[in-house]
Every structure is written in C-alpha cells, then in structure tokens.
N, C-alpha and C positions, 0 to 999 in steps of 0.2 A: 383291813377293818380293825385288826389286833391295835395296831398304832393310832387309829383316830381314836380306839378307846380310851386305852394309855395318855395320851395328851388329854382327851378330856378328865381321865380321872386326875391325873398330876396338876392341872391347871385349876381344878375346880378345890383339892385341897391346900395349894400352895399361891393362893394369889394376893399373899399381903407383902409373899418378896419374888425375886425371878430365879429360879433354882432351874432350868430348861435346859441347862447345855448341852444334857445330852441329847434331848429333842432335835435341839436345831440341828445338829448334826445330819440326821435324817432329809434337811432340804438341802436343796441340789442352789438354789439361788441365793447369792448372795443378799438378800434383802430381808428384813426382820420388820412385820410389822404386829404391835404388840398393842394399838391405840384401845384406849376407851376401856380400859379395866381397873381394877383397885390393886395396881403393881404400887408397891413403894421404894424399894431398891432395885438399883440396879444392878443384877451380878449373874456372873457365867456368861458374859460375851467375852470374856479378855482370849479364851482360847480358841475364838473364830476368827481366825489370822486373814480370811476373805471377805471378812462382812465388808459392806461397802455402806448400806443404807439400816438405821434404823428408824421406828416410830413409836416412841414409847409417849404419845400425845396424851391428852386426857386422863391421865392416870393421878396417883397422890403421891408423885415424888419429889422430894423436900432436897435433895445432895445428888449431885454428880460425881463419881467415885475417882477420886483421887490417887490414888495407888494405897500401899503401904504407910500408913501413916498414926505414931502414935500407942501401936502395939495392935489396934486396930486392923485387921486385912481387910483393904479394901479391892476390889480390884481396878486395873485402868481399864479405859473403853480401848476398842484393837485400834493400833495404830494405821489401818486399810481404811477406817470411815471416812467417807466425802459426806457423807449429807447424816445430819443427826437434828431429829424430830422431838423436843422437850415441849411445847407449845399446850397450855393448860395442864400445867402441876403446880406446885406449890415452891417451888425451886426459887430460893430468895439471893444466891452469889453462883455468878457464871467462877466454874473452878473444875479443875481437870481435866482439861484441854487442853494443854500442853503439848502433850506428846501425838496430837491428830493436826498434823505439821500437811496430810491430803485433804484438810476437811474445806469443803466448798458452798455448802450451804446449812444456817444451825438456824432453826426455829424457836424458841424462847420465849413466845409472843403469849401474854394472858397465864402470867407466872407472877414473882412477889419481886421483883429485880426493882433495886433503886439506883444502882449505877451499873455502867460498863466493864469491866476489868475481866481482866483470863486469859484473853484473846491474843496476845502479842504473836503468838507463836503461829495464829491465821494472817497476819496482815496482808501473806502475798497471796494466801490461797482462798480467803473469804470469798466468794462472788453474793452470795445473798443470806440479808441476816433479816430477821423477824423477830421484832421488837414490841410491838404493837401492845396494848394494853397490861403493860407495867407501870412502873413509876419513877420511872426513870425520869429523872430533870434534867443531865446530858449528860455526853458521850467524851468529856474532857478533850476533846480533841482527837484520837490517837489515834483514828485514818484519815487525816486530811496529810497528804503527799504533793511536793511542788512537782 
C-alpha cells in the first residue's frame, strides 16, 4: 500500500517530465506503459537495461532523447527495446534511434513528422511502423530492397 502511495504522490507532483526510475525498478516485467498523461520528457529509462516495451502514447512529447548532446544531458532510450509507442505527441523529427539496433515495432502515428529519417540503424529489424496521420509526403525511398 506504502508504494501505490508513493507513485501516486511522485506521479501526481512530477508529470510535466518522467523522473520514475526508481519506481520502475519495483516491476518485475519488462514493459512500461505510461500512455495518456501530460509526460513531456523522456528520462530515467536509460538504466533499465531489460525494458523491452514502452508506451508513452498520448502524452505532450516534443523530442526523443538523444544521448549527450550539446552540453545538454540527454539520456538514450535502452538499447533492449523492441517495440516503442510515441503515437499522439507532438514529436515533429524521428531522432535517437540509433542505438535500438532490437527495435521491431515504433508507433509515431498522429505526431507533427513531415519526413522519414533516423531509422537506418532499424532497416533489418523494423517489422511494423505507424505512420498514420502526420504529414508526411514520402518516405524517399529507404526500405525498398531488391
């Protein structure tokens, strides 16, 4: 009971960015689902080396955290995601994916995206991407394979 407190009081004072890592800590499954809040940043996943799934959908996030950059500490997302859920934020450049070289499904759909780029580092491991209401005009090309 002590801990649903805790996360409700830490959630209810800190929901303009994600400061939870040590929360998460506390589950036992690999899966974080965060949808449907007024999260803006993403941060304190880099040290859950097992996360596999996120869903930080419906929220008001504008950047996907890139590393170090700038003087700036950003953190990266862990390099273990297969599936990451961005679908209704405000996220206007796929960036920072780089280094999720396991990710197999990324959601993006009903964001501020006008072209495709970030992705190179998915081309063998993408299986499903959701694009769906951006504005995007095309995809230049860069998964069509003979």
């Amino acid at each position: 009971m002590i801990l649903i407190q805790t996360i409700s009081f830490f959630v209810c004072f800190h929901f303009h960015a994600i400061f939870y890592t040590v929360i998460l800590f506390y589950f036992s499954e690999p899966n974080v689902d965060l949808a449907n809040n007024k999260i803006k940043d993403i941060k304190g996943l880099s040290m859950l080396s097992k996360l596999r799934k996120v869903d930080l959908g419906a929220n008001r996030i504008r950047i996907i955290p890139q590393g170090i950059s700038g003087g700036d500490e950003e953190e990266e997302l862990p390099k273990s995601l297969e599936e990451l859920w961005l679908g209704k934020n405000k996220i206007e450049m796929i960036q920072g994916l780089q280094n999720l070289t396991n990710l197999r499904r990324l959601d993006v759909q009903a964001n501020r995206l006008t072209t495709i780029e970030g992705l190179t580092s998915q081309v063998d491991t993408l299986e499903e991407l959701y694009l769906s209401h951006n504005a995007v005009d095309n995809t230049g090309g860069m998964w069509c394979k003979s």
